[in-house]
HTML snippet that shows the backbone in 3Dmol.js (N, CA, C, O; Angstrom):
<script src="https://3Dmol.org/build/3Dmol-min.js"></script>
<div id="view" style="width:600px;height:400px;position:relative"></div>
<script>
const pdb = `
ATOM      1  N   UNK A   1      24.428 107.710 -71.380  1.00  0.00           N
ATOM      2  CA  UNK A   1      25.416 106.714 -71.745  1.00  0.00           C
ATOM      3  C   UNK A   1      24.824 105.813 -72.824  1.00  0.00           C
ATOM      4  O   UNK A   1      23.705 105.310 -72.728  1.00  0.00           O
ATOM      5  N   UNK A   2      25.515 105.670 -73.691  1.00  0.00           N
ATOM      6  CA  UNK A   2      25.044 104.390 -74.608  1.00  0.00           C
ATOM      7  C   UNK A   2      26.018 103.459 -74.846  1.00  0.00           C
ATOM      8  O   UNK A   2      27.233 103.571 -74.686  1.00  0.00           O
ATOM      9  N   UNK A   3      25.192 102.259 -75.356  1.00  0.00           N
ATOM     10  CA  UNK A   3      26.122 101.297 -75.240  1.00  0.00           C
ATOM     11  C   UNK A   3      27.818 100.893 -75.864  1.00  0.00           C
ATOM     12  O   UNK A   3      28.635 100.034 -75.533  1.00  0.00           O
ATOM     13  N   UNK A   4      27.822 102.184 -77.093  1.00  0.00           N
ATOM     14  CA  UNK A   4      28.945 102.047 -77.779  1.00  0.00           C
ATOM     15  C   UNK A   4      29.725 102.850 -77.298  1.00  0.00           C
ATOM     16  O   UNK A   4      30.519 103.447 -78.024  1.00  0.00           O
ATOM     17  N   UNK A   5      29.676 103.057 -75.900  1.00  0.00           N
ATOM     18  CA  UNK A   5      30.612 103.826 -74.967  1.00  0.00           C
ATOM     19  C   UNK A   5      31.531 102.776 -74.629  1.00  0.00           C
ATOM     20  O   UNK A   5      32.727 102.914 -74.889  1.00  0.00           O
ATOM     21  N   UNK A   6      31.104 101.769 -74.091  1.00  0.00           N
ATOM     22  CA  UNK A   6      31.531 100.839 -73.082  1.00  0.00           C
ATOM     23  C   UNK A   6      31.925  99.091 -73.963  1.00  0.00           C
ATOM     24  O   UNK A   6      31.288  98.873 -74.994  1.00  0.00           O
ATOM     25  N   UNK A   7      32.840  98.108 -73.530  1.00  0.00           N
ATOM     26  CA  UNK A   7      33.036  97.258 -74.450  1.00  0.00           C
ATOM     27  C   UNK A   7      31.720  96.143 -74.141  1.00  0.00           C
ATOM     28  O   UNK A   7      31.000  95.836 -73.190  1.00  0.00           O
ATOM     29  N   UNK A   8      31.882  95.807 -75.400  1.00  0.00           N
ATOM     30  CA  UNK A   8      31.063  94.587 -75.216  1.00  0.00           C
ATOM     31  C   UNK A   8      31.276  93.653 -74.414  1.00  0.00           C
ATOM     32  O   UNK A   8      32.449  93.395 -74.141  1.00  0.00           O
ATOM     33  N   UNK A   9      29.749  92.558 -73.558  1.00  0.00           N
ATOM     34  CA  UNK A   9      30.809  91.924 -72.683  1.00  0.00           C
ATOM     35  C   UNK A   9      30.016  90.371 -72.694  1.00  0.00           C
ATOM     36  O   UNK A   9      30.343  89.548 -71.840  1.00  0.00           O
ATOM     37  N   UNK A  10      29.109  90.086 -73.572  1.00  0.00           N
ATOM     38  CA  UNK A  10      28.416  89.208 -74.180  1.00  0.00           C
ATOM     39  C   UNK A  10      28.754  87.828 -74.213  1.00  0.00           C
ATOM     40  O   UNK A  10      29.034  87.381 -75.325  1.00  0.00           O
ATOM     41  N   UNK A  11      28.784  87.210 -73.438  1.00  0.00           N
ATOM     42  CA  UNK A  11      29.707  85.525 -73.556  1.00  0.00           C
ATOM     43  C   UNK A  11      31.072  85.505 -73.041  1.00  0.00           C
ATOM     44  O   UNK A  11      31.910  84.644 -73.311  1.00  0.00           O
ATOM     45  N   UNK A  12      31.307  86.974 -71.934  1.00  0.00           N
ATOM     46  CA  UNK A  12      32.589  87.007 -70.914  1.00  0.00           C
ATOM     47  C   UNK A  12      31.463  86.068 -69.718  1.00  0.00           C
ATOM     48  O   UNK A  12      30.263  85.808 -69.635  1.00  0.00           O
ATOM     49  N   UNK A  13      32.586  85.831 -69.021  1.00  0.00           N
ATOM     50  CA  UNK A  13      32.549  85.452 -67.355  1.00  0.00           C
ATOM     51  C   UNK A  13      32.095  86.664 -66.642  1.00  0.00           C
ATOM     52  O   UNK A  13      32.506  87.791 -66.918  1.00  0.00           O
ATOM     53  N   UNK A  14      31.385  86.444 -65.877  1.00  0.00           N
ATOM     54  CA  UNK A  14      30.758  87.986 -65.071  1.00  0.00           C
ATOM     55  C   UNK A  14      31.790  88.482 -64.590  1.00  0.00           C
ATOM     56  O   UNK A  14      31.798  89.693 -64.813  1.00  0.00           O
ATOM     57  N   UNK A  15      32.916  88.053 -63.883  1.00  0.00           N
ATOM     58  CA  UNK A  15      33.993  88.808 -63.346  1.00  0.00           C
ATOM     59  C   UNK A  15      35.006  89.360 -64.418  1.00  0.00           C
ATOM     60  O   UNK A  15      35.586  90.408 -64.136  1.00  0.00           O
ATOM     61  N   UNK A  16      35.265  88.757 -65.600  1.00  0.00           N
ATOM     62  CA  UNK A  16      36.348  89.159 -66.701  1.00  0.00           C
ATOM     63  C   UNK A  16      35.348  90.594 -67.126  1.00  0.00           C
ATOM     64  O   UNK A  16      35.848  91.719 -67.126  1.00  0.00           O
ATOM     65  N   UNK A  17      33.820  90.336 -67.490  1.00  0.00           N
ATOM     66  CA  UNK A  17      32.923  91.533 -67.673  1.00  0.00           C
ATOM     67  C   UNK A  17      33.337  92.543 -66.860  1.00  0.00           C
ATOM     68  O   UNK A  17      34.021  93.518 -67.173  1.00  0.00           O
ATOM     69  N   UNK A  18      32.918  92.277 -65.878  1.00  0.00           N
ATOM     70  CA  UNK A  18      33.335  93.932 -64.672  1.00  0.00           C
ATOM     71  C   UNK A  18      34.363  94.135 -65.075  1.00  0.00           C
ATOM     72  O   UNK A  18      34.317  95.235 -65.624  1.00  0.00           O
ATOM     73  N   UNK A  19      35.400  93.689 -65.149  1.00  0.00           N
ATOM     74  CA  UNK A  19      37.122  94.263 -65.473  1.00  0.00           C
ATOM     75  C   UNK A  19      37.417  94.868 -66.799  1.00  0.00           C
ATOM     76  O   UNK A  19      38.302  95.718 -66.893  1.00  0.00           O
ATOM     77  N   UNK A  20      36.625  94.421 -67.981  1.00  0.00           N
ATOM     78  CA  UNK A  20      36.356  94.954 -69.096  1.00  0.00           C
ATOM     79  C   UNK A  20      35.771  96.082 -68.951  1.00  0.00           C
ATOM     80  O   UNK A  20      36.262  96.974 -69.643  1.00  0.00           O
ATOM     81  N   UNK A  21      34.423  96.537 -67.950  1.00  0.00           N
ATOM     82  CA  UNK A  21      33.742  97.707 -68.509  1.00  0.00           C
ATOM     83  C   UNK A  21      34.559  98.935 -66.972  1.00  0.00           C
ATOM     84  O   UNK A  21      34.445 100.151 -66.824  1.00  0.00           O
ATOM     85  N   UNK A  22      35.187  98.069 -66.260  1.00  0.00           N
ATOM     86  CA  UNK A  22      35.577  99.360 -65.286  1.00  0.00           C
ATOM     87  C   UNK A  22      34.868  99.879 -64.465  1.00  0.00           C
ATOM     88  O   UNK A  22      33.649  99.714 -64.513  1.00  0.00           O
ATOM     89  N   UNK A  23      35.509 100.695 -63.432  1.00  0.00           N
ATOM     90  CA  UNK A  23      35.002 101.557 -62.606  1.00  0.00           C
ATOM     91  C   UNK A  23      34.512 102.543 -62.992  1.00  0.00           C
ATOM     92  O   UNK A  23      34.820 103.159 -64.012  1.00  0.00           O
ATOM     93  N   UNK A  24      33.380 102.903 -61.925  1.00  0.00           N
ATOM     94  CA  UNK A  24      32.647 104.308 -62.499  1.00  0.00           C
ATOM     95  C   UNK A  24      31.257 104.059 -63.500  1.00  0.00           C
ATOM     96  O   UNK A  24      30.552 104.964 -63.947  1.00  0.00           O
ATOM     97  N   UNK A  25      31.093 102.804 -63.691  1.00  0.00           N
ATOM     98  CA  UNK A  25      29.733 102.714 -63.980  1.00  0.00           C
ATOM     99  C   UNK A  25      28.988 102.040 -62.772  1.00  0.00           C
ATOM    100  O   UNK A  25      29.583 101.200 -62.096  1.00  0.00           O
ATOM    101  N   UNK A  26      27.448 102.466 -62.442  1.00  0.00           N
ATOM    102  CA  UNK A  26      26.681 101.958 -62.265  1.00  0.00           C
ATOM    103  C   UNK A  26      25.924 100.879 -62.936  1.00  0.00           C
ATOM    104  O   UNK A  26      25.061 101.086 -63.789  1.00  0.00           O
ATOM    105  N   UNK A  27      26.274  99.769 -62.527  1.00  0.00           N
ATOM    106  CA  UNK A  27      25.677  98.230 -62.915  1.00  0.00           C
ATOM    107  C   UNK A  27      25.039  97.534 -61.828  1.00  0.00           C
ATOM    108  O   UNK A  27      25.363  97.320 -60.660  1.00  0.00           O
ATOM    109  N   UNK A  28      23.792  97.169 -62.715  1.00  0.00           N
ATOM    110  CA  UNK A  28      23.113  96.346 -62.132  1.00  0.00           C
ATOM    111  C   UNK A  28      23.572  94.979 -62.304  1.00  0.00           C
ATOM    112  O   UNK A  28      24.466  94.872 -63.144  1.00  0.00           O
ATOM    113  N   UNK A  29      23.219  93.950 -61.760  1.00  0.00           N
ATOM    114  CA  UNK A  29      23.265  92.454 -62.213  1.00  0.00           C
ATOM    115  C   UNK A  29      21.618  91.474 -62.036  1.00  0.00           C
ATOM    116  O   UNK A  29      20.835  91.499 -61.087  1.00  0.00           O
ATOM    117  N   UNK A  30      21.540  90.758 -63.204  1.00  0.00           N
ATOM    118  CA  UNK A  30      19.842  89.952 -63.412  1.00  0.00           C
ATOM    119  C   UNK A  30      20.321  88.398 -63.739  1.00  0.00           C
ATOM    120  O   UNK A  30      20.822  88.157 -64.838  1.00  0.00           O
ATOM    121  N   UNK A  31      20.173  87.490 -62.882  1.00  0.00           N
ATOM    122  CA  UNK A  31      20.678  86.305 -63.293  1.00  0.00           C
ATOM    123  C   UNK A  31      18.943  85.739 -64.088  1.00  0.00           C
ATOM    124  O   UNK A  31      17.784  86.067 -63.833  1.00  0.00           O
ATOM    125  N   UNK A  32      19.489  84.880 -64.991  1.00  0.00           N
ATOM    126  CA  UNK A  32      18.327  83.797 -66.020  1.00  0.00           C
ATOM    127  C   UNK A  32      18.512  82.650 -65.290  1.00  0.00           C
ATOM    128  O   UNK A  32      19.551  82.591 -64.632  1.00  0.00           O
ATOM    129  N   UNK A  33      17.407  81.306 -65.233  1.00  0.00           N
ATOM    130  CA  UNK A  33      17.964  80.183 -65.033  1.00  0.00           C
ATOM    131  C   UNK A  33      16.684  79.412 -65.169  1.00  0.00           C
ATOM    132  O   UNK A  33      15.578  79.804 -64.797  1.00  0.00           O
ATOM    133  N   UNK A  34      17.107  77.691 -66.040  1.00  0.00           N
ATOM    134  CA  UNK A  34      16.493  77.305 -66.596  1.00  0.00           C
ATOM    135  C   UNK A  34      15.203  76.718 -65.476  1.00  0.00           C
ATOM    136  O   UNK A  34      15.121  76.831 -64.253  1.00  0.00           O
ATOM    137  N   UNK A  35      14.358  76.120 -66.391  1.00  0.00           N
ATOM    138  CA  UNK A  35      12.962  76.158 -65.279  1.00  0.00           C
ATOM    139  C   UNK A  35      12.979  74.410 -64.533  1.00  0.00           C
ATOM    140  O   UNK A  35      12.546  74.038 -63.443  1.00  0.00           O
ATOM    141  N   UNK A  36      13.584  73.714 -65.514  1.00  0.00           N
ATOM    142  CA  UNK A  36      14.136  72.783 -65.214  1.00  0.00           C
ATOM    143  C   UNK A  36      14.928  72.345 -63.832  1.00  0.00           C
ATOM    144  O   UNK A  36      16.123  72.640 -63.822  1.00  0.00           O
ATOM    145  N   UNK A  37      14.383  71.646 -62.614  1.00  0.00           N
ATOM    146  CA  UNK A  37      14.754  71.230 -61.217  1.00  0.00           C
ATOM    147  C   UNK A  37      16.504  70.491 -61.672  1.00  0.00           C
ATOM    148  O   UNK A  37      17.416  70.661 -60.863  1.00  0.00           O
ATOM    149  N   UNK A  38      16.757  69.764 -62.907  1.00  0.00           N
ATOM    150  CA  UNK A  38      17.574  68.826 -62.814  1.00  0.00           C
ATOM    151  C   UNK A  38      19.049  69.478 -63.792  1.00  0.00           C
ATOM    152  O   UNK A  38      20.133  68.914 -63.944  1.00  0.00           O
ATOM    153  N   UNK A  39      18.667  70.628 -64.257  1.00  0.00           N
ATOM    154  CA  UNK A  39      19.339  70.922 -64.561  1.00  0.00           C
ATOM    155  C   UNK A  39      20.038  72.403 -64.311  1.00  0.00           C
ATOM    156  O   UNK A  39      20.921  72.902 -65.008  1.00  0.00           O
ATOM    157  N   UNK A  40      19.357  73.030 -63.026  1.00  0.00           N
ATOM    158  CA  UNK A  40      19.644  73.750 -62.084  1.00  0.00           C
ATOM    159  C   UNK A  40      20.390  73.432 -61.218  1.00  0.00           C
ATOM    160  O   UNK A  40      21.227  74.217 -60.771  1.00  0.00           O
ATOM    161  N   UNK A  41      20.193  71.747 -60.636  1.00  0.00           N
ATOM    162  CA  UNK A  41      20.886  71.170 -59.998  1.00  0.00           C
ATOM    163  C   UNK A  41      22.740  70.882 -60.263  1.00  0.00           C
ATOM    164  O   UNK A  41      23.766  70.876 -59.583  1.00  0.00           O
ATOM    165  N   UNK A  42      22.278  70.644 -61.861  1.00  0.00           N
ATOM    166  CA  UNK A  42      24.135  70.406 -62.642  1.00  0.00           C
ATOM    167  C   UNK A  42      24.569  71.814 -62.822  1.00  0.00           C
ATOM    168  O   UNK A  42      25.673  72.211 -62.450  1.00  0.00           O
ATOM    169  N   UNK A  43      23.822  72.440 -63.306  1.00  0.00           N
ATOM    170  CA  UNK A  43      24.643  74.174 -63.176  1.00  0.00           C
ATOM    171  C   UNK A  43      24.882  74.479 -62.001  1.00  0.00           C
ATOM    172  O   UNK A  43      25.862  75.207 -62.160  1.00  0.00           O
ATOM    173  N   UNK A  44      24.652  74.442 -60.689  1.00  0.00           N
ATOM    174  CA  UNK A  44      24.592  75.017 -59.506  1.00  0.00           C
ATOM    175  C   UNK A  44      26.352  75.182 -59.085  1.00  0.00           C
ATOM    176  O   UNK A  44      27.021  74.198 -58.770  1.00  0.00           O
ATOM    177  N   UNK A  45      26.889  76.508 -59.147  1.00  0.00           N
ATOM    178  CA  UNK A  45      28.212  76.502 -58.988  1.00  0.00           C
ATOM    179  C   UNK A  45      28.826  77.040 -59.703  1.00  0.00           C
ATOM    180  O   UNK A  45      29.664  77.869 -59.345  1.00  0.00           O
ATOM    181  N   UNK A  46      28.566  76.693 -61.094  1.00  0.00           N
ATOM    182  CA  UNK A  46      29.009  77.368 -62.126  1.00  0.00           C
ATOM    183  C   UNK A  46      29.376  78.660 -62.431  1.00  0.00           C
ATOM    184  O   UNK A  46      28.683  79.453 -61.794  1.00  0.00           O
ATOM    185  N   UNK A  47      29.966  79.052 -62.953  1.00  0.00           N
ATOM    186  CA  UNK A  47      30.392  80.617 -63.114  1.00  0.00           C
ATOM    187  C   UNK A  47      29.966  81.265 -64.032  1.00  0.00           C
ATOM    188  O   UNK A  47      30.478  81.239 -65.151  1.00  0.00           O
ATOM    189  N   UNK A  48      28.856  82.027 -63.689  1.00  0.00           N
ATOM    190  CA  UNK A  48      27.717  82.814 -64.372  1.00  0.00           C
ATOM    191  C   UNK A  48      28.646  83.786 -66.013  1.00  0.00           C
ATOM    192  O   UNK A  48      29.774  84.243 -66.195  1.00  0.00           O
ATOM    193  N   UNK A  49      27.404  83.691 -66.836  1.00  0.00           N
ATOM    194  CA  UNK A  49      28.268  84.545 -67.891  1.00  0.00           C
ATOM    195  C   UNK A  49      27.070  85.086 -68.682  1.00  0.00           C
ATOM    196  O   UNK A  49      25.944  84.620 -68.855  1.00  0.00           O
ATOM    197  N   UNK A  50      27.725  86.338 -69.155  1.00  0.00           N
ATOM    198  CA  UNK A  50      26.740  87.231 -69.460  1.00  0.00           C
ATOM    199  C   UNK A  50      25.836  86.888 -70.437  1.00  0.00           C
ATOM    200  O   UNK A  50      26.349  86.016 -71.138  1.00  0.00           O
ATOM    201  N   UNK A  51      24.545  87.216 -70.873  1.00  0.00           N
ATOM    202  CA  UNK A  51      24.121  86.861 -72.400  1.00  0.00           C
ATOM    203  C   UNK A  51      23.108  87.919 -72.457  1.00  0.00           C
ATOM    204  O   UNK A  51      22.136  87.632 -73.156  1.00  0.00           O
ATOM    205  N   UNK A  52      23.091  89.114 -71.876  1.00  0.00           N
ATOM    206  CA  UNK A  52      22.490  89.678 -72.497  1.00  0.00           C
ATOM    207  C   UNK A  52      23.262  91.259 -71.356  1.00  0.00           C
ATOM    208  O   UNK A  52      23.812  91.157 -70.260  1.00  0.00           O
ATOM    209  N   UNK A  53      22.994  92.565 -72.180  1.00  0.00           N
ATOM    210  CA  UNK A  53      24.021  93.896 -71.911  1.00  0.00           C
ATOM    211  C   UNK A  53      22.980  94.824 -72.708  1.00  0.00           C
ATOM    212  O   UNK A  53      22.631  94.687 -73.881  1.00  0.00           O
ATOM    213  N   UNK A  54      22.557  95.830 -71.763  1.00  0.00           N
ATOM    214  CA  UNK A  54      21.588  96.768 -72.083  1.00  0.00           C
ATOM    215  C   UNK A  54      22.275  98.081 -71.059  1.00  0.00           C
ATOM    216  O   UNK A  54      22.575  98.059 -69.865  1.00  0.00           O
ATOM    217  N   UNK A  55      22.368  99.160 -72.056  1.00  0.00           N
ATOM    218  CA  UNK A  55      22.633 100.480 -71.130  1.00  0.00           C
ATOM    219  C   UNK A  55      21.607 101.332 -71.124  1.00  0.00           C
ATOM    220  O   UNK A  55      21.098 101.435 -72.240  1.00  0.00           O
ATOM    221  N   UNK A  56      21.021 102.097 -70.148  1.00  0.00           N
ATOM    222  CA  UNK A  56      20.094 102.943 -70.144  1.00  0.00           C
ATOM    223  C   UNK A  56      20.701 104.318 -68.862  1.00  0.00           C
ATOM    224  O   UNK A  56      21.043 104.270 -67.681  1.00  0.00           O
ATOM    225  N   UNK A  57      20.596 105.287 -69.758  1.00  0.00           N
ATOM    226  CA  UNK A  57      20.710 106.368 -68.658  1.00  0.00           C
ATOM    227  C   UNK A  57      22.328 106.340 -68.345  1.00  0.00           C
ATOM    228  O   UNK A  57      23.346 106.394 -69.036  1.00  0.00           O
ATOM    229  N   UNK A  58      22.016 106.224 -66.871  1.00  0.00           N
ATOM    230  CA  UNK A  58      23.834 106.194 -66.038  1.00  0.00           C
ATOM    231  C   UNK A  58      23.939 104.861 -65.828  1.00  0.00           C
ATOM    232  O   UNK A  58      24.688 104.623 -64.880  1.00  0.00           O
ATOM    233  N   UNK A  59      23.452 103.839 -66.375  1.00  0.00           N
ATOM    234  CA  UNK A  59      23.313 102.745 -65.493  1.00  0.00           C
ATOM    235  C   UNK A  59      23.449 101.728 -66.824  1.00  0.00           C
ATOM    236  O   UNK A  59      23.049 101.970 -67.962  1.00  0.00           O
ATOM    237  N   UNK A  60      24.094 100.582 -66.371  1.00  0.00           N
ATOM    238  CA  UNK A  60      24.923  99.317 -67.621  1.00  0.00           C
ATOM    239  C   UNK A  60      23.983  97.664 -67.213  1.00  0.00           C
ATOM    240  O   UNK A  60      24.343  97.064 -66.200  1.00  0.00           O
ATOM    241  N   UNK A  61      23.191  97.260 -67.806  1.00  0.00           N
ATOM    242  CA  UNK A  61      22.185  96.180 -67.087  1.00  0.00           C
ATOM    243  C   UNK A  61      22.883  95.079 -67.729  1.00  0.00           C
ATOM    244  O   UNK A  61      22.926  94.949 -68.952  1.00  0.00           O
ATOM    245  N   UNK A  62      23.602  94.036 -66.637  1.00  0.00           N
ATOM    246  CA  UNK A  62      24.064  92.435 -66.955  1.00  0.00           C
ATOM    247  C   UNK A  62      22.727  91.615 -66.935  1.00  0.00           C
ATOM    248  O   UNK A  62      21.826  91.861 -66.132  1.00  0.00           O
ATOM    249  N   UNK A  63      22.666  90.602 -67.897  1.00  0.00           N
ATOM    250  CA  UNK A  63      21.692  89.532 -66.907  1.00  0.00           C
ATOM    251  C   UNK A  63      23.093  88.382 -67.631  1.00  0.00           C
ATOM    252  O   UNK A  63      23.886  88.537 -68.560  1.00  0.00           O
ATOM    253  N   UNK A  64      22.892  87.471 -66.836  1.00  0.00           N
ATOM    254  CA  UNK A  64      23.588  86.313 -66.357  1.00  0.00           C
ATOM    255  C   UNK A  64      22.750  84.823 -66.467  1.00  0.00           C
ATOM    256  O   UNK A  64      21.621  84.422 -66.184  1.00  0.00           O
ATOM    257  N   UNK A  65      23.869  84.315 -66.990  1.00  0.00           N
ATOM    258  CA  UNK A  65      23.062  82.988 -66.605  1.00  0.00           C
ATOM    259  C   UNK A  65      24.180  81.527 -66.085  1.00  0.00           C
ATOM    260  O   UNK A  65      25.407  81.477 -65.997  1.00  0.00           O
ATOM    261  N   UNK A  66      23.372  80.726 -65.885  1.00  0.00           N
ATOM    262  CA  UNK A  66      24.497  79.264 -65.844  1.00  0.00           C
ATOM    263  C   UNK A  66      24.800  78.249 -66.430  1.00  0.00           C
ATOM    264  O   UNK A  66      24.146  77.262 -66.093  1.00  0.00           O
ATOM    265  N   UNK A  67      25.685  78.076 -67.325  1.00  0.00           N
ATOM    266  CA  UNK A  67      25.718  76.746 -68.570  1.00  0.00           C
ATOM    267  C   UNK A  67      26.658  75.663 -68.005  1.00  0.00           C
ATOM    268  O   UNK A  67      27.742  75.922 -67.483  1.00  0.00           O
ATOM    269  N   UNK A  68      26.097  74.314 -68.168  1.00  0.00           N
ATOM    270  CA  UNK A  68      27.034  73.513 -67.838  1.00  0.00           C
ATOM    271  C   UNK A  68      28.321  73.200 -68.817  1.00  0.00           C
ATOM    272  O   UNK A  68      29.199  72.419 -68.451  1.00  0.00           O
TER     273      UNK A  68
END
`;
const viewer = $3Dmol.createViewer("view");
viewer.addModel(pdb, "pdb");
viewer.setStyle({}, {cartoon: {color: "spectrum"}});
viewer.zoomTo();
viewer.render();
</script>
């Protein structure tokens, strides 16, 4: 599989992402998050969104993160 199979999903909402790339792939999910105690604290809740989309093999890799 490569990546210009599947749509881009780069600065979607993790859930609008899944609905974009569909059933029938194997995806992983990798959340990021800042190192910062106080601002983990204000993101906490938030609705994760993608910023980074890597395909390898059979398999579609999200990582995620949280912006206030």
């Amino acid at each position: 599989m490569h990546l210009a199979e599947i749509p881009l999903v780069i600065g979607y909402k993790l859930d609008k992402a899944l609905q974009l790339i569909g059933e029938g792939h194997k995806i992983i999910i990798d959340s990021t998050m800042t190192p910062y105690e106080d601002k983990k604290e204000e993101r906490r809740g938030n609705t994760p969104i993608v910023v980074r989309q890597k395909a390898e093999e059979d398999e579609i890799k999200l990582t995620t993160s949280l912006f206030k």
